[in-house]
Every structure is written in C-alpha cells, then in structure tokens.
C-alpha positions as CSV (number, residue, x, y, z in Angstrom):
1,X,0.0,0.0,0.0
2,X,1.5,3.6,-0.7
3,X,0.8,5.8,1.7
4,X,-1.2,8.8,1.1
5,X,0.9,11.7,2.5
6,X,3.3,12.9,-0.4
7,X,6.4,15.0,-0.7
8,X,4.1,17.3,-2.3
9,X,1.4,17.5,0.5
10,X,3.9,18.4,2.7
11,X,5.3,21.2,1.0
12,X,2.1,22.6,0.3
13,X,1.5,22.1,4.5
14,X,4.8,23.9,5.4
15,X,3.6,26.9,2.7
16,X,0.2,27.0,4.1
17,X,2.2,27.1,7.8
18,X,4.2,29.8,6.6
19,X,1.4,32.2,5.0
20,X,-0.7,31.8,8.2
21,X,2.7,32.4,10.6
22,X,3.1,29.2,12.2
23,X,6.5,28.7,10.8
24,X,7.6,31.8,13.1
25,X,5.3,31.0,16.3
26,X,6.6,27.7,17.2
27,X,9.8,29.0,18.1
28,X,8.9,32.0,19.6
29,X,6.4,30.1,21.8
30,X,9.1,27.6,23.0
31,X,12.1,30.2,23.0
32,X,9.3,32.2,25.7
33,X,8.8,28.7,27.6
34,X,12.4,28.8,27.8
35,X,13.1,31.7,29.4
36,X,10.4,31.8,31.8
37,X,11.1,28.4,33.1
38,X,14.9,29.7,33.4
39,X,13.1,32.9,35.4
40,X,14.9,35.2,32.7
41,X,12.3,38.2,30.5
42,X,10.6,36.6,28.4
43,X,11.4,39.0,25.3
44,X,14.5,40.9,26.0
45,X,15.4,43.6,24.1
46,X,19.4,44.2,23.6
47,X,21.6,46.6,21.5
48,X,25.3,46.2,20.9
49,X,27.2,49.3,19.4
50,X,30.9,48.6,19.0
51,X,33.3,51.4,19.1
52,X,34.3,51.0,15.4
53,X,30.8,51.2,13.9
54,X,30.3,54.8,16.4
55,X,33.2,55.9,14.6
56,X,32.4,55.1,11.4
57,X,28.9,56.7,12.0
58,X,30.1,59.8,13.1
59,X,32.4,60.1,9.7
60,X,29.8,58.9,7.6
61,X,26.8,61.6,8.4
62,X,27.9,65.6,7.2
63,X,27.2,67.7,9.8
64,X,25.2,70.7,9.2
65,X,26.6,74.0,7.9
C-alpha cells in the first residue's frame, strides 16, 4: 500500500504554515517557555554598538553648515 501523504502535500502544509505564521510562532512560543522556566524576561530587548561602527557613523553623516 503507498501511503497517502506525499512530498508534495507536505510542502504545500509547510507553505500554508508559513502564510498563516506558524513557521515563526513555534519557536517564539518555545524560545518564551524557555526563558520563563529559566526565570529570565521573556522577550529581551538588547543593542550592541561597538566602538568601530560609532566611529564610522560619526564620519559617515555631514554635519550641518
């Protein structure tokens, strides 16, 4: 017997998973389980601005006359 559930079907699943978003919530629902359980925020936010790219910003943008 050959089973029902193709290659196919299960690319068109994973597309219609992706349109509706599901692709992207799995993880972010586990990655939140994660943290909470480890008592940490559950959606940190965090910026990193190396000394190099300040530099390089300051250059790069003329400064008004």
């Amino acid at each position: 017997m050959i089973p029902q559930n193709t290659a196919g079907d299960g690319l068109r699943d994973f597309a219609r998973w992706s349109q509706r978003g599901v692709v992207t919530y799995i993880p972010d629902q586990l990655r939140h389980r994660l943290r909470t359980d480890l008592r940490r925020c559950a959606r940190p936010l965090a910026l990193i601005v190396g000394s190099q790219s300040d530099k390089g910003a300051s250059r790069s943008i003329p400064t008004p006359t």
